[in-house]
Every structure is written in C-alpha cells, then in structure tokens.
Biopython code that builds the backbone (N, CA, C, O; Angstrom):
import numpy as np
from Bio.PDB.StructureBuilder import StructureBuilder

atoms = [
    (1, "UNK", "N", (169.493, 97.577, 126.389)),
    (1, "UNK", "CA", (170.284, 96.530, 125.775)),
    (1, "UNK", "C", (171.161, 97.149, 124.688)),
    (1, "UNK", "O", (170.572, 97.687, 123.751)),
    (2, "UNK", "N", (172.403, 97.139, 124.696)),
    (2, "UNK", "CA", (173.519, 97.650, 123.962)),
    (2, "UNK", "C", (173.714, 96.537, 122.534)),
    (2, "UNK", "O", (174.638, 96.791, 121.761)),
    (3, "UNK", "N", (172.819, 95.345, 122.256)),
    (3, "UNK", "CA", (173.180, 94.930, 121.090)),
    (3, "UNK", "C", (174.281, 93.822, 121.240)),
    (3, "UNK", "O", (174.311, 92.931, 120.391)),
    (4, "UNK", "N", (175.137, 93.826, 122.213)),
    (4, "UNK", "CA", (176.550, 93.103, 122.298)),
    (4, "UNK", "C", (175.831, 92.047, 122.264)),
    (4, "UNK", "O", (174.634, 91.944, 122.531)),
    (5, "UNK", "N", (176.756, 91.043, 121.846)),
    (5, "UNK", "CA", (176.512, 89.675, 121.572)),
    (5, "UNK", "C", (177.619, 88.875, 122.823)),
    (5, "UNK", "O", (178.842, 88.937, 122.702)),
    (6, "UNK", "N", (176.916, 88.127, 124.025)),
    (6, "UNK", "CA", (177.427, 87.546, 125.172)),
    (6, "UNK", "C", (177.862, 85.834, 124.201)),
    (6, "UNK", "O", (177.181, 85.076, 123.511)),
    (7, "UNK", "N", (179.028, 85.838, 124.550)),
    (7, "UNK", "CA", (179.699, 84.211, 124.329)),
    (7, "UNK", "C", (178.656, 82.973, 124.831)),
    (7, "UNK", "O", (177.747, 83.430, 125.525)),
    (8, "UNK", "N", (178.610, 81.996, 124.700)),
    (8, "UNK", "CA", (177.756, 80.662, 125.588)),
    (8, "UNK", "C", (179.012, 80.312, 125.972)),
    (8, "UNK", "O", (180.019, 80.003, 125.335)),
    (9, "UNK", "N", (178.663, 80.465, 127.645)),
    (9, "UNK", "CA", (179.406, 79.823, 128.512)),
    (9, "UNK", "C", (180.040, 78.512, 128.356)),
    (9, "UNK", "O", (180.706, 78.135, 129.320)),
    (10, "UNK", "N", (179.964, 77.692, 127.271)),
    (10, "UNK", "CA", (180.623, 76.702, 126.922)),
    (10, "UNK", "C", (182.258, 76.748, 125.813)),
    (10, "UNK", "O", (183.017, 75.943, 125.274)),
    (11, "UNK", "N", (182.079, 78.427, 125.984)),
    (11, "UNK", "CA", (183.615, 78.508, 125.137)),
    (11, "UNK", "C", (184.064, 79.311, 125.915)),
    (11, "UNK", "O", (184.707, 80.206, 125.366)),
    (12, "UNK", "N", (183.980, 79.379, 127.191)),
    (12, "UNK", "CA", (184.855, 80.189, 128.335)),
    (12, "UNK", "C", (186.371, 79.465, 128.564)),
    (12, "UNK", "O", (186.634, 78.322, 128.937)),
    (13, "UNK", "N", (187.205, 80.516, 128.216)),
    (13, "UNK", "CA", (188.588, 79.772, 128.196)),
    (13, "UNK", "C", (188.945, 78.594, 129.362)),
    (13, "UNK", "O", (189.298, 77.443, 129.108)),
    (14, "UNK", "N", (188.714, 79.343, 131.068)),
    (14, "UNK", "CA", (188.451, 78.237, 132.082)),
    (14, "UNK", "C", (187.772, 77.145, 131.722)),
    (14, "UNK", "O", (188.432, 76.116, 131.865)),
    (15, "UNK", "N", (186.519, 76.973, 131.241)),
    (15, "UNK", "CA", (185.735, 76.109, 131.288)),
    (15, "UNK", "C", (186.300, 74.966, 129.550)),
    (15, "UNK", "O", (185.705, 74.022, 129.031)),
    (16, "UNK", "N", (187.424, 75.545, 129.210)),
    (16, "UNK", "CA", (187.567, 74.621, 127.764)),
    (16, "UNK", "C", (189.556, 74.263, 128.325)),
    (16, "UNK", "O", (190.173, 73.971, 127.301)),
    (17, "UNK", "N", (190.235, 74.248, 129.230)),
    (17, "UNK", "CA", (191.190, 74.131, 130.132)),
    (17, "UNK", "C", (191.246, 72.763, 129.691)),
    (17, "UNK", "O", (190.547, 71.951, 130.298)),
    (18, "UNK", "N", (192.023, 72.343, 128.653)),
    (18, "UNK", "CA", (191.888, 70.723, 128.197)),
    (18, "UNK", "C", (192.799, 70.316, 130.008)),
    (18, "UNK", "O", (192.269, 69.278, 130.403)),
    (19, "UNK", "N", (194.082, 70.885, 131.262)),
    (19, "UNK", "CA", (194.053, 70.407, 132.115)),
    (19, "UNK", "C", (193.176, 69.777, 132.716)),
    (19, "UNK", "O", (193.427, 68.635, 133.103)),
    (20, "UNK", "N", (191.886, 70.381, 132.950)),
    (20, "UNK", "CA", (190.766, 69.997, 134.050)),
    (20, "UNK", "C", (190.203, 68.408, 133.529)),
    (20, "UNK", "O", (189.531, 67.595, 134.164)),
    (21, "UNK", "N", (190.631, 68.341, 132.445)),
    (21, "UNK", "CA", (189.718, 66.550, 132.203)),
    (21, "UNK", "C", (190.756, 65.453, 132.296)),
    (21, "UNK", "O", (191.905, 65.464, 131.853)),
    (22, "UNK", "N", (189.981, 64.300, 133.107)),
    (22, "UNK", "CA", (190.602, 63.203, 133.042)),
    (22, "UNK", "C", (191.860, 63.278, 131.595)),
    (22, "UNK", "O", (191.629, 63.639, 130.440)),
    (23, "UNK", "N", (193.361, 62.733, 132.278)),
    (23, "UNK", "CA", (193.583, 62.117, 131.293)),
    (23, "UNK", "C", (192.868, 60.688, 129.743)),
    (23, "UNK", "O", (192.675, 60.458, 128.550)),
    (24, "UNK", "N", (192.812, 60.333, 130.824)),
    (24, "UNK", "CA", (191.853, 58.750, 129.813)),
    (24, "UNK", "C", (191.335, 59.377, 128.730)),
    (24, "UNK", "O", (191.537, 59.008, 127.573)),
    (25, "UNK", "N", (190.449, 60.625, 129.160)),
    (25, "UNK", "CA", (189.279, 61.223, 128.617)),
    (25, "UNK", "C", (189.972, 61.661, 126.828)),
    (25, "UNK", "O", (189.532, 61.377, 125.714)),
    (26, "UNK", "N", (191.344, 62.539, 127.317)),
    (26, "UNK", "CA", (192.179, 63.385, 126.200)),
    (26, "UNK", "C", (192.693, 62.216, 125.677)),
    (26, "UNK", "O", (192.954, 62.474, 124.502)),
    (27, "UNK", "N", (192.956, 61.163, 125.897)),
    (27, "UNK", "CA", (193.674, 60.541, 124.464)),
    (27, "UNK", "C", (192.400, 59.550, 123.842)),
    (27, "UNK", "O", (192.633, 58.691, 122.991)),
    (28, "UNK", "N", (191.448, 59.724, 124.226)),
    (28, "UNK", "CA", (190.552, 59.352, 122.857)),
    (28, "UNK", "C", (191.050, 59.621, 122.049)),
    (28, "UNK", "O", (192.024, 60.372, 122.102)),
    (29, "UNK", "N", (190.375, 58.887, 120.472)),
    (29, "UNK", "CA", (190.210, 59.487, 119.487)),
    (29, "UNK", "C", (188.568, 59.762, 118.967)),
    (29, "UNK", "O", (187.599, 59.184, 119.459)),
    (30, "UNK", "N", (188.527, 60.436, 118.235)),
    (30, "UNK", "CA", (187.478, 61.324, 117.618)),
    (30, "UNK", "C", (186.760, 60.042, 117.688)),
    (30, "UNK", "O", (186.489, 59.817, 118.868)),
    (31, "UNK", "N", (186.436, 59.321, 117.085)),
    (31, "UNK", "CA", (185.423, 58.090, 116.885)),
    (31, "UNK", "C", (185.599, 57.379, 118.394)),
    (31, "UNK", "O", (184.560, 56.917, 118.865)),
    (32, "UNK", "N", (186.450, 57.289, 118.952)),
    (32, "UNK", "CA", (185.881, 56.969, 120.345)),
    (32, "UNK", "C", (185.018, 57.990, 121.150)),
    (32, "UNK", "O", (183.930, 57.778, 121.687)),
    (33, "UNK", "N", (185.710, 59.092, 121.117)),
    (33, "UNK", "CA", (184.755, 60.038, 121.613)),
    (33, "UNK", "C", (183.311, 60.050, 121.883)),
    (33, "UNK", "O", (182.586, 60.077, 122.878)),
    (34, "UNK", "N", (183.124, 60.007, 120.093)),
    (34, "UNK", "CA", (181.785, 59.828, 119.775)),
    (34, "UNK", "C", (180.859, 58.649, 120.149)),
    (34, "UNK", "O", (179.634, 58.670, 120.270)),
    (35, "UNK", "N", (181.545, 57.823, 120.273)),
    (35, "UNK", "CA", (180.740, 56.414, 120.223)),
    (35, "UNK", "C", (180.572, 56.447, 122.575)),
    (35, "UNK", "O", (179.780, 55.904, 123.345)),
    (36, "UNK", "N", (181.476, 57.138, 122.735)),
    (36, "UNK", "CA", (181.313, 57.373, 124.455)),
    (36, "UNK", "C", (180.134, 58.389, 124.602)),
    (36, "UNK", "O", (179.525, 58.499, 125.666)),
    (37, "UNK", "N", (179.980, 58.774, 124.022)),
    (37, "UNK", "CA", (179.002, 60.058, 124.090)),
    (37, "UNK", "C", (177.497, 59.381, 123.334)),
    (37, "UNK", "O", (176.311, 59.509, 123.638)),
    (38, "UNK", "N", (178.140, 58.685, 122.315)),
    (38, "UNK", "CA", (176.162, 57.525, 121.630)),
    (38, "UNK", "C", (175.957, 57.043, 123.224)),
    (38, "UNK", "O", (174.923, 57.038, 123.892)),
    (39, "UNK", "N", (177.097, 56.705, 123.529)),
    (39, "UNK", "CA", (176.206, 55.460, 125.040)),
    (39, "UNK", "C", (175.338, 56.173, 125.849)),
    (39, "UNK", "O", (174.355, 55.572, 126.285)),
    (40, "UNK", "N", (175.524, 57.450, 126.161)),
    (40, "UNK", "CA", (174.731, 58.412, 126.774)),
    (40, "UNK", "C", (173.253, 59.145, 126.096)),
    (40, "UNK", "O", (172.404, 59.798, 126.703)),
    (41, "UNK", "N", (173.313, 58.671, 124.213)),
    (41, "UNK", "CA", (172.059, 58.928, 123.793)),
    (41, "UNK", "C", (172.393, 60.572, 123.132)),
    (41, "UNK", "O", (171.467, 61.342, 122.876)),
    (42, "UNK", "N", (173.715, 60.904, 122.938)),
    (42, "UNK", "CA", (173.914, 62.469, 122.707)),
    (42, "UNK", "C", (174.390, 62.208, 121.021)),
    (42, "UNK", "O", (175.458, 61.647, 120.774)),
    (43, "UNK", "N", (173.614, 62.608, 120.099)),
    (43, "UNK", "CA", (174.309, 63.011, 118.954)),
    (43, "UNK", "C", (175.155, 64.011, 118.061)),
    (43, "UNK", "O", (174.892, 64.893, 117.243)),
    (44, "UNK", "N", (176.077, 63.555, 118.504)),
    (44, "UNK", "CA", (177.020, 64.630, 118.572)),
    (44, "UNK", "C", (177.585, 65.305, 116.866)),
    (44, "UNK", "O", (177.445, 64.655, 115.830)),
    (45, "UNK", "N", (178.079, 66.404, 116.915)),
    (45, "UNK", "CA", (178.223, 66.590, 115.323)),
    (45, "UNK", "C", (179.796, 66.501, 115.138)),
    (45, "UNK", "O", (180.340, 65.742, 115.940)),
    (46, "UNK", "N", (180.557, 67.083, 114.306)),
    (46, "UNK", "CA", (181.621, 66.720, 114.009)),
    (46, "UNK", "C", (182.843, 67.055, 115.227)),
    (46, "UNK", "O", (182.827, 67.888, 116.133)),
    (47, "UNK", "N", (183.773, 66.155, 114.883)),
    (47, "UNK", "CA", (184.274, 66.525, 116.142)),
    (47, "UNK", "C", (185.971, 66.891, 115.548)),
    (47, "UNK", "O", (186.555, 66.304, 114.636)),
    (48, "UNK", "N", (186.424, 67.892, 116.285)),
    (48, "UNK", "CA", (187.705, 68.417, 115.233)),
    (48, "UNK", "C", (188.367, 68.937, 116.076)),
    (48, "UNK", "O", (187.776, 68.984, 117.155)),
    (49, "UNK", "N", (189.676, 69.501, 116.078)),
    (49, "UNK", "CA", (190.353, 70.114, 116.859)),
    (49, "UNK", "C", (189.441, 71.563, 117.837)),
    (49, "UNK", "O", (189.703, 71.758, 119.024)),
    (50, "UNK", "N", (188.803, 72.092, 117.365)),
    (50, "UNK", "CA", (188.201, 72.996, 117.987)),
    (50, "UNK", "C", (187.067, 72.862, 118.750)),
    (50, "UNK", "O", (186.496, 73.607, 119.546)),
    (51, "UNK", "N", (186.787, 71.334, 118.183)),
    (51, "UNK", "CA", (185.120, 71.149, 119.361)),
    (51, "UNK", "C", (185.856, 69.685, 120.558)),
    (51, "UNK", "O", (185.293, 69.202, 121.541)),
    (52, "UNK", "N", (186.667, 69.471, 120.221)),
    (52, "UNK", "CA", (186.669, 67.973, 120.906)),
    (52, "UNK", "C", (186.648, 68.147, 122.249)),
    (52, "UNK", "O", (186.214, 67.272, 122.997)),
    (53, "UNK", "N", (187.311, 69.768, 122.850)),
    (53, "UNK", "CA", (187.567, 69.825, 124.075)),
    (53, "UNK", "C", (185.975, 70.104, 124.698)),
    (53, "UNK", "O", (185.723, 69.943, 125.892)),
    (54, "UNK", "N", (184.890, 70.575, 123.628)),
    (54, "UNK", "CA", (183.626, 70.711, 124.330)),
    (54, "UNK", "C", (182.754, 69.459, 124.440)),
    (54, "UNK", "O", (181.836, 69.296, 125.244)),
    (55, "UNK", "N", (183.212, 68.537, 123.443)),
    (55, "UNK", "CA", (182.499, 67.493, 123.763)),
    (55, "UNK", "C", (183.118, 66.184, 124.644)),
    (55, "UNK", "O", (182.618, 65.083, 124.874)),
    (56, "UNK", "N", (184.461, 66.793, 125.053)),
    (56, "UNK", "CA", (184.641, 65.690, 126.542)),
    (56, "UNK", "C", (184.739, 66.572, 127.599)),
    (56, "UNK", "O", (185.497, 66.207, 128.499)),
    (57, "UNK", "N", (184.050, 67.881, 127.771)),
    (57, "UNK", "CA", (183.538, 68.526, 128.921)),
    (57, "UNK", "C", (181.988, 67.612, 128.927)),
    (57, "UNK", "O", (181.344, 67.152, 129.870)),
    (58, "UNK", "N", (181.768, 67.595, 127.598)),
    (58, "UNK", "CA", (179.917, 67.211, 128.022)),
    (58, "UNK", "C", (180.380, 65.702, 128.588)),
    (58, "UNK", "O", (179.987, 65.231, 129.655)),
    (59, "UNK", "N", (181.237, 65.083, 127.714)),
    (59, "UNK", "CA", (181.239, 63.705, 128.632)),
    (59, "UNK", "C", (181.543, 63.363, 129.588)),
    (59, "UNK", "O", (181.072, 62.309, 130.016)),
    (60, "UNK", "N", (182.374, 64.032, 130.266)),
    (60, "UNK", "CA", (182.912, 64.681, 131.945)),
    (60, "UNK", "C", (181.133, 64.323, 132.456)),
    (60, "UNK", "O", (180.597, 63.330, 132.948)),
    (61, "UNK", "N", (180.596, 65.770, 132.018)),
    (61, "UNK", "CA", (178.971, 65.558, 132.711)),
    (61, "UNK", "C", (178.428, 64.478, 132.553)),
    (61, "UNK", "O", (178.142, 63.853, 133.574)),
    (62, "UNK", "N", (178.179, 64.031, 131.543)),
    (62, "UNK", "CA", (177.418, 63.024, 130.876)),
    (62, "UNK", "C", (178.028, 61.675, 132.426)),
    (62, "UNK", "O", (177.306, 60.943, 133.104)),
    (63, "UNK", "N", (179.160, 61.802, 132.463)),
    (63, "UNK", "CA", (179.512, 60.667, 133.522)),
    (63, "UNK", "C", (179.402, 60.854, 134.959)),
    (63, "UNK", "O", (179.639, 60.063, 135.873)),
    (64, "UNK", "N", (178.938, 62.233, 134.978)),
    (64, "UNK", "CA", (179.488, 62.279, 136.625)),
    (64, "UNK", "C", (177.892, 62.323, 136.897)),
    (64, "UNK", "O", (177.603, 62.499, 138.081)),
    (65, "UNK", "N", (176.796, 62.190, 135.985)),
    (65, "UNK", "CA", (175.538, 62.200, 136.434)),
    (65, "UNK", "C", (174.703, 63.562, 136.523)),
    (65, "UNK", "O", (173.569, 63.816, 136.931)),
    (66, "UNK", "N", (175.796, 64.379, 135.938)),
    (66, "UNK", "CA", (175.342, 65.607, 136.270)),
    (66, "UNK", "C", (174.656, 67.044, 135.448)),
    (66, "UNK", "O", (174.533, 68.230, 135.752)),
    (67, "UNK", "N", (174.252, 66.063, 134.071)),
    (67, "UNK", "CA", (174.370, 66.518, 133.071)),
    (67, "UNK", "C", (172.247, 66.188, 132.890)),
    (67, "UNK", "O", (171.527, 65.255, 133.245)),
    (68, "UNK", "N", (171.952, 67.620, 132.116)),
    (68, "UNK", "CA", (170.534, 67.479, 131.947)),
    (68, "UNK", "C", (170.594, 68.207, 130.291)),
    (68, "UNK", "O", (171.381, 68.896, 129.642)),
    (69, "UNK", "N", (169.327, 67.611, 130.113)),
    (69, "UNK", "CA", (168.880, 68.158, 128.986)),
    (69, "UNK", "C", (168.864, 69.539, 128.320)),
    (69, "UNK", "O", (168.986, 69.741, 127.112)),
    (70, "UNK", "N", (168.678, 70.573, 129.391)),
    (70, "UNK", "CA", (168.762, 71.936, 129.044)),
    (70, "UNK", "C", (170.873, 71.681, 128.288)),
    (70, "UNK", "O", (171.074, 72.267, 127.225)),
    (71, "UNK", "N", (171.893, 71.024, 128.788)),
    (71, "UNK", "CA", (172.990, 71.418, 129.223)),
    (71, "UNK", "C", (173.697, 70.720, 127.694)),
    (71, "UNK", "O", (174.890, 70.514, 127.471)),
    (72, "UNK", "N", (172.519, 70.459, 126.785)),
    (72, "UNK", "CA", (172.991, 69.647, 125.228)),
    (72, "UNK", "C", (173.340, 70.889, 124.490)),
    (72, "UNK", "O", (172.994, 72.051, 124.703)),
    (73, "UNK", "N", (174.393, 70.184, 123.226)),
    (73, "UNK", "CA", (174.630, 71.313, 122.418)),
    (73, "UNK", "C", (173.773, 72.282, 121.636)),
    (73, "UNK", "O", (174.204, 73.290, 121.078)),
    (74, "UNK", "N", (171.971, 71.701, 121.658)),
    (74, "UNK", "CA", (171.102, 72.285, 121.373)),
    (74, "UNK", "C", (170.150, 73.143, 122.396)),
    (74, "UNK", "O", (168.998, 73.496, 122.140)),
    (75, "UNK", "N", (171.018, 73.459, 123.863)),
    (75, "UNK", "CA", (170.558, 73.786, 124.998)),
    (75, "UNK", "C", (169.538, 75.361, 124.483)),
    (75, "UNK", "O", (168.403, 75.626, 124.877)),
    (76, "UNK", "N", (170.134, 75.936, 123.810)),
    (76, "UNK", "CA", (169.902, 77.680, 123.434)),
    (76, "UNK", "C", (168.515, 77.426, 122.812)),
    (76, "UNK", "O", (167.803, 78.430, 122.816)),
    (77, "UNK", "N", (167.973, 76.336, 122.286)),
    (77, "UNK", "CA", (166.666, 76.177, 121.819)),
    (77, "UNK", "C", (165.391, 75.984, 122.350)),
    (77, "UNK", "O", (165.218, 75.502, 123.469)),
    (78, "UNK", "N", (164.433, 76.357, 121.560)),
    (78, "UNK", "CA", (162.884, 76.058, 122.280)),
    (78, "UNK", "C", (162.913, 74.320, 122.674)),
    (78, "UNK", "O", (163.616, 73.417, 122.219)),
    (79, "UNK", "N", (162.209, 74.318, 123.350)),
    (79, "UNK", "CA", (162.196, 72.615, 123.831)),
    (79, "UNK", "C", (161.486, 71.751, 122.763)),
    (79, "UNK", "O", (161.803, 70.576, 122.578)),
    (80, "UNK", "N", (160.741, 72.233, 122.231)),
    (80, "UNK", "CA", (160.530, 71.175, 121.507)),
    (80, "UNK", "C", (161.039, 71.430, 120.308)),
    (80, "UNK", "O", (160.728, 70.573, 119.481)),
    (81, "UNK", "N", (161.888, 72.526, 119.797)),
    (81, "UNK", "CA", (162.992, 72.358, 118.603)),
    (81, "UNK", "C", (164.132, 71.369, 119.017)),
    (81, "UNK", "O", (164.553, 70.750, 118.040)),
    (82, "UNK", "N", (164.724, 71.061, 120.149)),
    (82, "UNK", "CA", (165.271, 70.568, 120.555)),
    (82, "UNK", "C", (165.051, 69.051, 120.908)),
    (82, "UNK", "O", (165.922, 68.199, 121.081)),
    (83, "UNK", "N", (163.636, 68.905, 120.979)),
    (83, "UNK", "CA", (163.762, 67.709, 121.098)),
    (83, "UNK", "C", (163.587, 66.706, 118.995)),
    (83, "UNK", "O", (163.679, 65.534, 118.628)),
    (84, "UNK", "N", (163.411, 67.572, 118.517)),
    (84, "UNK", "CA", (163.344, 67.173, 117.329)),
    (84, "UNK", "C", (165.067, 67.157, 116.766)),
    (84, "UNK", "O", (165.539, 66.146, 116.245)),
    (85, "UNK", "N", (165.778, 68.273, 116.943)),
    (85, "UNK", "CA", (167.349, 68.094, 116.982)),
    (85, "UNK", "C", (168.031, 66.724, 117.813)),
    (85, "UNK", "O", (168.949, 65.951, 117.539)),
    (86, "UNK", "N", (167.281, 66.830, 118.722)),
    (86, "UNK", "CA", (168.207, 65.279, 119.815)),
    (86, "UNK", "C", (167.500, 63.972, 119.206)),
    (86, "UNK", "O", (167.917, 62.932, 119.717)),
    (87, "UNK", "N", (166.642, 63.833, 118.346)),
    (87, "UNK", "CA", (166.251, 62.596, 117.863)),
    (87, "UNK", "C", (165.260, 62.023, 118.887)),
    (87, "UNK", "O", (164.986, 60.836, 119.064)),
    (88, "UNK", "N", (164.708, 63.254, 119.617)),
    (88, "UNK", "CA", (163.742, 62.391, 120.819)),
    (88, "UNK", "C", (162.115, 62.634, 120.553)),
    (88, "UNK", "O", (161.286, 62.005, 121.211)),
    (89, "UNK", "N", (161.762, 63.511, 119.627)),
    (89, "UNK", "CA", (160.416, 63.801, 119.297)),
    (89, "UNK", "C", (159.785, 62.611, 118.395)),
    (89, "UNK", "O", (160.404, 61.964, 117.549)),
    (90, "UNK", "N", (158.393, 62.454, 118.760)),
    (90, "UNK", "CA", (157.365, 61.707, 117.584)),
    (90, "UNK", "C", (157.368, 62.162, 116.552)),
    (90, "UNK", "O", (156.777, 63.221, 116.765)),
    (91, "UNK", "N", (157.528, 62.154, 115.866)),
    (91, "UNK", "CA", (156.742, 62.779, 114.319)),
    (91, "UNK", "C", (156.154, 62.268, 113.490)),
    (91, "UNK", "O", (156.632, 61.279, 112.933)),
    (92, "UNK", "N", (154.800, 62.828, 113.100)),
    (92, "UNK", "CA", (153.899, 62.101, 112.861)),
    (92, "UNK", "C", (154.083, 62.062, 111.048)),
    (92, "UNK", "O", (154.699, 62.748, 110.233)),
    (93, "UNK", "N", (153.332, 61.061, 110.992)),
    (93, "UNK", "CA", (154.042, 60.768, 109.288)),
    (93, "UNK", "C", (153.138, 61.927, 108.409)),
    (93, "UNK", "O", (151.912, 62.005, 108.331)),
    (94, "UNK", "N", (154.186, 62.809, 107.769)),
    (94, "UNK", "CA", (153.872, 63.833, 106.961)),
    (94, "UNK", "C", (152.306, 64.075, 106.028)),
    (94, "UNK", "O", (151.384, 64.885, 105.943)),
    (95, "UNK", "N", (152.869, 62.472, 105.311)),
    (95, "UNK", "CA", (151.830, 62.215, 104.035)),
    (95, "UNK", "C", (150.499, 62.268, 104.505)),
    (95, "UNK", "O", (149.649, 62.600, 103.679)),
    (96, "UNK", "N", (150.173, 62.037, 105.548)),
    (96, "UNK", "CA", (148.985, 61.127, 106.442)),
    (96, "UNK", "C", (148.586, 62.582, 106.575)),
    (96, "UNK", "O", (147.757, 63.036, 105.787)),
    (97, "UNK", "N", (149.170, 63.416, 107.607)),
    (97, "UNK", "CA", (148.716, 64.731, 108.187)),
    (97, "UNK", "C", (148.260, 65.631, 106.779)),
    (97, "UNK", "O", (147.282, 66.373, 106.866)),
    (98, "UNK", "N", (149.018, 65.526, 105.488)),
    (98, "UNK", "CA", (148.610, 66.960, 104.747)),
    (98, "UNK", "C", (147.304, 66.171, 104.033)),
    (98, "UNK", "O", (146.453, 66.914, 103.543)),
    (99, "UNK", "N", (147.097, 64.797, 103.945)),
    (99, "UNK", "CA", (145.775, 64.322, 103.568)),
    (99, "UNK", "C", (145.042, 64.506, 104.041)),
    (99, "UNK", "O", (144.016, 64.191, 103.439)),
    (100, "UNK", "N", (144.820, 65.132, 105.450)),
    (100, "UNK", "CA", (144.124, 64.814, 106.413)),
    (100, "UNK", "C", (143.686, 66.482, 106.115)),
    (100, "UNK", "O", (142.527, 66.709, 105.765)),
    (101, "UNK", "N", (144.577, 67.519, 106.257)),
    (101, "UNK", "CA", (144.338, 68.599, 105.985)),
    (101, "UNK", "C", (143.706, 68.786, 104.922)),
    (101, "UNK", "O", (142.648, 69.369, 105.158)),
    (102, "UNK", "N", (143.882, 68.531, 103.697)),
    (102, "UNK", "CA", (143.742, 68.405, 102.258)),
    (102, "UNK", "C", (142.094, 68.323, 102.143)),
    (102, "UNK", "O", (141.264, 69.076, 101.634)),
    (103, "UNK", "N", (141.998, 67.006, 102.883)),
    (103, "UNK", "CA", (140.307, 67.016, 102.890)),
    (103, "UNK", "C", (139.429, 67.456, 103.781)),
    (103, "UNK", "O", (138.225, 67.203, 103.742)),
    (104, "UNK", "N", (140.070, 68.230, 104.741)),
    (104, "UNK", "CA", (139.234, 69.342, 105.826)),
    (104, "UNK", "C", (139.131, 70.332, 104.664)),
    (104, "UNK", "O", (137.998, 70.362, 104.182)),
    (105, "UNK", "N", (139.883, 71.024, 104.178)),
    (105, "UNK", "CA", (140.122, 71.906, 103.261)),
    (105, "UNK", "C", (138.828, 71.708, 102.288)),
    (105, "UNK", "O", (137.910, 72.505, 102.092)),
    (106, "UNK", "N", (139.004, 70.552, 101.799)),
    (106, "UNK", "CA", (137.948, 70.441, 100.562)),
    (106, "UNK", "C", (136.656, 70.285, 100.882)),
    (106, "UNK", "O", (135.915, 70.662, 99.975)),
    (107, "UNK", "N", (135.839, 69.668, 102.295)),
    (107, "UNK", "CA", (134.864, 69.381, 102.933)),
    (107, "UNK", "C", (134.298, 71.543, 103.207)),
    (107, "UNK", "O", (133.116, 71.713, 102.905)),
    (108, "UNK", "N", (134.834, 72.511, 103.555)),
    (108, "UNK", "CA", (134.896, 73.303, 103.819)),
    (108, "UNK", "C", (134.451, 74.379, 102.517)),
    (108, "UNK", "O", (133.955, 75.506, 102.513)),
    (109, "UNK", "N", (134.762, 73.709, 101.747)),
    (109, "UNK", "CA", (135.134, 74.523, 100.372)),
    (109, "UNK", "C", (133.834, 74.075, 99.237)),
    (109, "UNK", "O", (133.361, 74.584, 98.221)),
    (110, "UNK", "N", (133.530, 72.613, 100.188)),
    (110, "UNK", "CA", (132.175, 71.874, 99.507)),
    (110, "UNK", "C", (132.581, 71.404, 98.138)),
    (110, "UNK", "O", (131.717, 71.440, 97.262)),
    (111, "UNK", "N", (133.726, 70.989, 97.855)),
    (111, "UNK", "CA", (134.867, 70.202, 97.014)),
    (111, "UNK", "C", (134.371, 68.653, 97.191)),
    (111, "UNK", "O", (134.761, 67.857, 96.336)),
    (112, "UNK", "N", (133.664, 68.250, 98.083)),
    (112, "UNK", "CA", (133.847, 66.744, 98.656)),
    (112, "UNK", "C", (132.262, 66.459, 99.074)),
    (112, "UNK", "O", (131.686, 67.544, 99.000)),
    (113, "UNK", "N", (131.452, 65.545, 99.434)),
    (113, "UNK", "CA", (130.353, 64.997, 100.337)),
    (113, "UNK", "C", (129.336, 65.148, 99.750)),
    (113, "UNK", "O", (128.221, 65.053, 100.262)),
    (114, "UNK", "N", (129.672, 65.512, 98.115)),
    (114, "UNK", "CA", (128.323, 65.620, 97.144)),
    (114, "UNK", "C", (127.668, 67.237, 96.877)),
    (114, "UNK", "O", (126.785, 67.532, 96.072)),
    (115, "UNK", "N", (128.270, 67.990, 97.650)),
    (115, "UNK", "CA", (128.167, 69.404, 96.900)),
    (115, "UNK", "C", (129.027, 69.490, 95.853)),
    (115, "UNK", "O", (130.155, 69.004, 95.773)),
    (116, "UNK", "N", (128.252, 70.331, 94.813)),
    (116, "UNK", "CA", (128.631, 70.728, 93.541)),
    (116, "UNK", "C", (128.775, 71.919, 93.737)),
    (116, "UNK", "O", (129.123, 72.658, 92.816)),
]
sb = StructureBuilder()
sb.init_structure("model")
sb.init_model(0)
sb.init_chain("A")
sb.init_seg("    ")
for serial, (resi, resn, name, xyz) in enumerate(atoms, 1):
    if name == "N":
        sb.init_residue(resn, " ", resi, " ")
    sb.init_atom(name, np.array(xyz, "f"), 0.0, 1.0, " ", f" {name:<3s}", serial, name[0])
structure = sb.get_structure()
C-alpha cells in the first residue's frame, strides 16, 4: 500500500455531470432539495454550490428505488456509527446507564449492601 489517498466515488467528475439529472431535479432550490430528500428519511447537511449536485444524485436514487443504506453520505462508516449519524439508533438514556454502572461499581468495591 503506497499511502495514496483514493477519492469516494461520489466526487467522480462523470458521476457529478449536473447534465445527467432530470431537469425538474436542477432548478430546485436548496430548501426544496432538502425537504425532497426529508421525504425519503435522509438528513442531509448543508447544501451549497459544491454539494447540491451530490445530493440530487442521492435523490435521483432515493427515487428510482435504488438507493440503500450502505449508499448514505455516512456510507464510509461502521454500521452502527452510522446508524446513530442517520437518526435511526435507540439510545438508551445516559443518566439511567452511568447509575446503573455507578452502583455495580460500588456493590464490587463493598461501598453499598452494608459492608463497611
């Protein structure tokens, strides 16, 4: 391995060709964009001259059915970092869990249950 750092195929000049997308698609504006892309459940981050053309490639997918989870802007991640980035993970309430730890800890340590 030579170290080089490979592009993500999502900034391949072909593949960012503002030609290839629906017209309809290009005269959005930024807040339409976005709000086409909520309907699909994708939270998208800012959208600006340099990303807009990647996020109506994803909505291209997002419509033609053809679009999976690996294929989100958080695709490069572990799955379940990712599902905490897409807003799709449980998370369990913080306070609850380090109490919970807190007094394993102290039961262990004989802090708690009437050892002195």
């Amino acid at each position: 391995m030579t170290g080089r750092k490979v592009a993500p195929y999502w900034t391949s000049p072909l593949l960012m060709t503002p030609s290839l997308f629906p017209e309809s698609l290009l005269k959005l504006s930024d807040s339409e964009l976005k709000k086409e892309l909520e309907k699909y459940g994708e939270i998208p981050g800012p959208i600006m001259p340099s990303t807009k053309n990647v996020y109506i490639k994803r909505l291209v997918r997002l419509q033609s059915g053809s679009a999976n989870s690996k294929d989100t802007q958080y695709g490069e991640y572990l799955p379940e970092l990712r599902k905490h980035l897409e807003g799709r993970a449980d998370t369990p309430d913080m306070f609850t869990v380090e109490e919970i730890h807190v007094h394993a800890f102290r039961l262990q340590k004989g802090l708690e249950g009437g050892v002195s």
